[in-house]
C-alpha positions as CSV (number, residue, x, y, z in Angstrom):
1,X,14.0,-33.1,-25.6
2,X,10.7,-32.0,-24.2
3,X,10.6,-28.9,-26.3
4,X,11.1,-31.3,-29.2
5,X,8.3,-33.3,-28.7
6,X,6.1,-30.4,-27.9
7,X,7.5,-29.0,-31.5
8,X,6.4,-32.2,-33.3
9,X,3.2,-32.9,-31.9
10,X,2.5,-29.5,-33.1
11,X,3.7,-30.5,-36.4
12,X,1.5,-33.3,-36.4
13,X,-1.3,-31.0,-35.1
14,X,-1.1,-28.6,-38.1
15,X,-0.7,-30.9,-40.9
16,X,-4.0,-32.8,-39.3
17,X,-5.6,-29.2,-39.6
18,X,-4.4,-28.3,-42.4
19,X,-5.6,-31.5,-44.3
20,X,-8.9,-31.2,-43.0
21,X,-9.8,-27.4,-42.9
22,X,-8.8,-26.8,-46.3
23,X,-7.3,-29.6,-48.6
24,X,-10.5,-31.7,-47.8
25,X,-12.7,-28.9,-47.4
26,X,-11.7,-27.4,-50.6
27,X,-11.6,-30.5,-52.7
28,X,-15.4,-30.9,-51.2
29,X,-16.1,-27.3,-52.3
30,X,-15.1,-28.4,-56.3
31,X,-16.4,-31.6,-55.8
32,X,-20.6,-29.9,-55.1
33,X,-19.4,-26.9,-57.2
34,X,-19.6,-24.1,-54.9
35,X,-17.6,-21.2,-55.8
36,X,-14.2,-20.8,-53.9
37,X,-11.4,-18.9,-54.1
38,X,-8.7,-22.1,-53.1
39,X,-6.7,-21.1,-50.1
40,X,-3.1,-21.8,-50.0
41,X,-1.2,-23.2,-47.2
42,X,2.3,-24.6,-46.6
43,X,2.4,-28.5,-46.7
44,X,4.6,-29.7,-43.4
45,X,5.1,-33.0,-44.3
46,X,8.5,-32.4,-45.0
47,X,9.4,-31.3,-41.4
48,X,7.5,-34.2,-40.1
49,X,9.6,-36.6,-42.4
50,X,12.9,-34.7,-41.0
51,X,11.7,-35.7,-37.6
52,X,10.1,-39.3,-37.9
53,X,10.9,-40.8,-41.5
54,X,12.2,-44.6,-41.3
55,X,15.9,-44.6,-41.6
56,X,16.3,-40.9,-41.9
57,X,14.2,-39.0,-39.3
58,X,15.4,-37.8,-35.8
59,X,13.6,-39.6,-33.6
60,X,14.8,-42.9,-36.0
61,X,18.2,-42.0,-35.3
62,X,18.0,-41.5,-31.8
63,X,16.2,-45.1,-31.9
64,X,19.0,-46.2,-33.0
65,X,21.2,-44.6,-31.1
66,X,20.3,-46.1,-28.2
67,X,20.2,-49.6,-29.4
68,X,24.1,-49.1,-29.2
69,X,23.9,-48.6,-25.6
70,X,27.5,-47.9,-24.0
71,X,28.7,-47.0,-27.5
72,X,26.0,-44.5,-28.0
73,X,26.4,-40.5,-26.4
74,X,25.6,-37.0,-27.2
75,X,28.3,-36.7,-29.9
76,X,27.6,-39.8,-31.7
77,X,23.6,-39.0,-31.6
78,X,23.9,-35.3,-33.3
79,X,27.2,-37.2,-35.4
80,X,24.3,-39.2,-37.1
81,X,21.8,-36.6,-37.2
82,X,24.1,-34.2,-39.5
83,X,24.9,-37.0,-41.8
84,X,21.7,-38.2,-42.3
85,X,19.8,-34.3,-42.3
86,X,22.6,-31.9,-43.3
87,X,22.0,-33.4,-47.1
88,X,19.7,-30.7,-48.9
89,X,16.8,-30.8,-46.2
90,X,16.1,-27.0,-46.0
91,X,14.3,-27.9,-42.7
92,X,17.2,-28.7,-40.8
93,X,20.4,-26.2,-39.8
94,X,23.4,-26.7,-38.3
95,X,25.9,-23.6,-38.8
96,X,29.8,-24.3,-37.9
97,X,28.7,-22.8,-34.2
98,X,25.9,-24.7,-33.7
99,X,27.8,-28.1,-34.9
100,X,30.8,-27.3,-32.4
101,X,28.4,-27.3,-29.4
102,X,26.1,-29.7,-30.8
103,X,23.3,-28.2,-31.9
104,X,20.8,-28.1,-34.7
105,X,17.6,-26.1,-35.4
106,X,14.6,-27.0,-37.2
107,X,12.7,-24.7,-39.6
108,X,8.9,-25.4,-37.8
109,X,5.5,-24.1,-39.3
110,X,5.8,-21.2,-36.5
111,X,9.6,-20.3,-36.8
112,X,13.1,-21.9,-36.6
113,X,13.5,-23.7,-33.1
């Protein structure tokens, strides 16, 4: 779980950098008409909505998760993470392996984790 939050805050770091180095730095460029050749650069917001969208993200899941208390374990947690995030997010995995022993990866900025 640590290693998760390590991985989002990262997330979080690099769309805040990312924003501000060169979406708002280039749109300032165009804006006082200096010449620029526009960098591109992947937009993360879809990782950070696999991980912390209302109703949908991870860490909403495991919110609710643990409002169930007693009723709530490992197995129901990743249950509700694959039918929520298996559905066409290309950030999220989950082979037939990885779902047998509970697992999941997510496709980060730096790499699959």
């Amino acid at each position: 779980f640590e290693q998760f939050c390590i991985n989002y805050c990262n997330e979080s770091l690099q769309q805040q950098f990312n924003r501000f180095v060169f979406k708002l730095e280039q749109q300032e460029y165009i804006r006082e008409g200096i010449r620029w050749d526009m960098i591109e650069f992947q937009d993360n917001q879809d990782t950070l909505d696999l991980i912390e969208k209302k109703h949908a993200g991870i860490l909403t899941i495991l919110d609710e998760q643990c409002r169930l208390g007693m009723r709530c374990n490992d197995k129901t947690f990743v249950s509700a993470v694959y039918s929520k995030c298996m559905n066409g997010n290309t950030r999220f995995g989950a082979d037939r392996k990885q779902q047998s022993h509970g697992k999941f990866t997510i496709r980060h900025y730096a790499g699959v984790v």
